[in-house]
C-alpha positions in Angstrom: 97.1 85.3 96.5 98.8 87.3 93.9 100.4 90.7 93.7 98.0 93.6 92.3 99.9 96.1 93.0 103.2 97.6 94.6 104.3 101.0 95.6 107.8 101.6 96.9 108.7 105.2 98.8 112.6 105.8 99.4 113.7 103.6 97.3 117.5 104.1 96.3 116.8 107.1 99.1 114.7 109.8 97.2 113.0 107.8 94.3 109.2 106.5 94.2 109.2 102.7 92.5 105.4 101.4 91.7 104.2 99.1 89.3 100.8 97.4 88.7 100.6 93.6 88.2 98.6 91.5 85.6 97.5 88.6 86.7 99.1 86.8 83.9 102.3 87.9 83.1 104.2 91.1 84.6 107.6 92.0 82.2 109.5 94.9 84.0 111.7 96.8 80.7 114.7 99.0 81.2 118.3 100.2 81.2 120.8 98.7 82.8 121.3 99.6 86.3 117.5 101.4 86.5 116.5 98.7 89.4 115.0 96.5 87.9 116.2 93.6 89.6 116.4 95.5 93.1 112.7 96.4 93.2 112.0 92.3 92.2 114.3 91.7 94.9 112.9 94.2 97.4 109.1 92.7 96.9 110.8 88.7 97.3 112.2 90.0 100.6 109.3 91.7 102.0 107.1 88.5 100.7 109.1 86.2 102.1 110.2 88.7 105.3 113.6 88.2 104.6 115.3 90.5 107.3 118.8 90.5 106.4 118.0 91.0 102.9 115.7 93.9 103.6 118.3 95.3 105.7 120.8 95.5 102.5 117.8 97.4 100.3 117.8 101.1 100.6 114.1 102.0 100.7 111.7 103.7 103.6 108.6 101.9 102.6 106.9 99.3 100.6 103.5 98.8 100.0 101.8 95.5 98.5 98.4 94.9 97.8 97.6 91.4 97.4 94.2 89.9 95.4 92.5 86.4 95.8 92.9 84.8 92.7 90.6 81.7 94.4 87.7 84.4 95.7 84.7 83.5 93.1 81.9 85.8 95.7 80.5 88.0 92.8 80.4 91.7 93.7 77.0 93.2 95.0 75.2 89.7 95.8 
């Protein structure tokens, strides 16, 4: 499985994160201190279900949408 897609709701309290993964190579560009490295942190933890580090991320919802890298069934056969 890899990450298509994650959307993030409350995140820092009142912000919306999302991004939209290649399935190659995903670069996340930015000032310092724009969350970068929290939202990366916030989708390990919620992969992972890291409880006490979800419990230090401010956010009210994340949502992650997973694809089958492995699934070769060709659409509308």
């Amino acid at each position: 499985m890899i990450i298509d897609s994650v959307d993030v709701e409350g995140f820092w309290g009142n912000k919306k994160a999302n991004a939209k993964f290649n399935q190659d190579v995903t670069i996340f560009i930015g000032l310092n201190g724009t969350g970068k490295t929290t939202f990366v942190n916030l989708i390990a933890a919620a992969i992972s279900v890291d409880i006490s580090q979800l419990s230090n991320l401010q956010f009210d919802l994340i949502s992650i949408k997973l694809i089958d890298r492995k699934d070769k069934r060709k659409k509308g056969t």
